[in-house]
N, C-alpha and C positions, 0 to 999 in steps of 0.2 A: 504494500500500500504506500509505506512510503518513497518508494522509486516511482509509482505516476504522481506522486504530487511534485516532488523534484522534474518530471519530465515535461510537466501541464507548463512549472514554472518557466522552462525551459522554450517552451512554445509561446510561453507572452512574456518575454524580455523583448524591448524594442528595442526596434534596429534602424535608427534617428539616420542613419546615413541610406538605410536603402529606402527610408521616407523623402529624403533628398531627391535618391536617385532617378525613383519610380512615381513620384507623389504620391500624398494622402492617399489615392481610393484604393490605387492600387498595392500598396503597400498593406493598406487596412484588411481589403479581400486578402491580400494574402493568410497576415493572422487569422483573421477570423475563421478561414476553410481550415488552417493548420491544427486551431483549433475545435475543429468538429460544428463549425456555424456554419450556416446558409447564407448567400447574397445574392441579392435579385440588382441588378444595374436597370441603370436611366433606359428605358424604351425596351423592355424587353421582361416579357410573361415569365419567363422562366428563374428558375433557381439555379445557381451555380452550386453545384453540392463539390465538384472532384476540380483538384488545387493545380491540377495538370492540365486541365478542360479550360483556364481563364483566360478569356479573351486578348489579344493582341490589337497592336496598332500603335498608334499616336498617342501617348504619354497625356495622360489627362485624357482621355478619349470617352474612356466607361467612369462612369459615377455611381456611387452607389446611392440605391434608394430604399431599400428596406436589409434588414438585418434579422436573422430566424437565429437565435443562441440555444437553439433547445437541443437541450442534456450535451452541452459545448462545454469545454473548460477554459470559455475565458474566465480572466477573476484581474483584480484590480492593476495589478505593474503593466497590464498591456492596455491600458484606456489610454494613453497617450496616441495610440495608432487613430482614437475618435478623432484627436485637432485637425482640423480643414476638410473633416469631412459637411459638405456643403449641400447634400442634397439627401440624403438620409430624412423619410418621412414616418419610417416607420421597424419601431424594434418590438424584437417579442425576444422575453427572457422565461424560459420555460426552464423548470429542473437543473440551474446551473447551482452546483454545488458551491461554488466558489464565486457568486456573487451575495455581495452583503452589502451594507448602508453605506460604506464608501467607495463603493461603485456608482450606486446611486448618485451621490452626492456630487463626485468627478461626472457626471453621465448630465446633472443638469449645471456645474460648471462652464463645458463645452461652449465657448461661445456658437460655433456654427449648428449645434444642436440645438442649442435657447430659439434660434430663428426657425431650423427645417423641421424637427421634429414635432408629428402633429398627432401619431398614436403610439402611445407605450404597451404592452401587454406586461405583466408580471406573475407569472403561474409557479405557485411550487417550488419557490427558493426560499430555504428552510434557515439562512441567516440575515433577512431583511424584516427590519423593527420598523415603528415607528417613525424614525429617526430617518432613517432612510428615505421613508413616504412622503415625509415631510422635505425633504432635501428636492424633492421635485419641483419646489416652487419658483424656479429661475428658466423653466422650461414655456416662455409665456405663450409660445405658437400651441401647446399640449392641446387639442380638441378632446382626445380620449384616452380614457386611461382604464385600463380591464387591469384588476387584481382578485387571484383566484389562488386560495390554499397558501397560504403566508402567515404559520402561526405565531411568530412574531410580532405579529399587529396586536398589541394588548390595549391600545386605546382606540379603538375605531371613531368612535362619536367625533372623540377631540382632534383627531388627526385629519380625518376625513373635511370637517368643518373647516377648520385653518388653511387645507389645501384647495381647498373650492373659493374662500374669501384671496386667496390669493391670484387664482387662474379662475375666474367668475364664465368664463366662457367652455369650462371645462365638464365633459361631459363624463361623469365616474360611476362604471359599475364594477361590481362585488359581487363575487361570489363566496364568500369567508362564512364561515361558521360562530 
């Protein structure tokens, strides 16, 4: 067990020079496939699942626009590969073991995410609190926010409230027990 947490960490150490290299998106699809995520790019239906399959071309060419983390091991040292991502609308964090509240927190620091990001999903990641929920509120594009199975959330009422007073345009369902 403890050689894939070592290996996970391994897959999200960023690599600020092939960020240089390759830009943001492409450098980000890389992590994120490395790490067991989905990317779906600007104009185009499908998922990029296989890290071998990524699109070619012109440097800046493909943008990414949604982000699927489900049961992926990102986890907090690789959210730097998020800066300059500039068209990302929509992330879904399902089952990712290794995201917690300061993920979150980094996830609505982003400045190009505060602007493009307009749906969050949050399913079953069993280290995000309140704390974290509330870290959302710098995200002001947010339209929607789906949280399902997060026992963590020990204050719903208060947290819930604060976060809607802050993003009033924000549309929040719950599935929580």
């Amino acid at each position: 067990r403890a050689f894939w947490g070592w290996l996970n960490a391994v897959f999200n150490k960023v690599d600020y020079e092939r960020i240089q290299a390759v830009g943001p998106d492409r450098a980000a699809s890389e992590w994120l496939l490395r790490c067991g995520a989905l990317v779906r790019f600007q104009g185009s239906p499908k998922w990029q699942q296989d890290y071998n399959g990524l699109p070619t071309g012109p440097l800046g060419k493909h943008k990414i626009e949604a982000i699927n983390a489900t049961e992926s091991c990102i986890m907090y040292r690789g959210f730097d590969y998020l800066d300059g991502l500039e068209h990302v609308t929509d992330i879904r964090l399902e089952k990712c073991i290794y995201i917690q509240d300061e993920c979150l927190q980094r996830l609505s620091d982003t400045n190009s995410l505060q602007k493009s990001l307009l749906q969050l999903k949050i399913i079953s990641c069993g280290n995000v609190t309140d704390k974290g929920i509330l870290a959302l509120h710098k995200l002001m594009n947010l339209e929607y926010l789906y949280l399902s199975d997060l026992p963590g959330i020990k204050e719903k009422e208060r947290t819930f409230q604060i976060l809607l007073q802050a993003l009033p345009k924000l549309e929040l369902e719950l599935d929580l027990e």
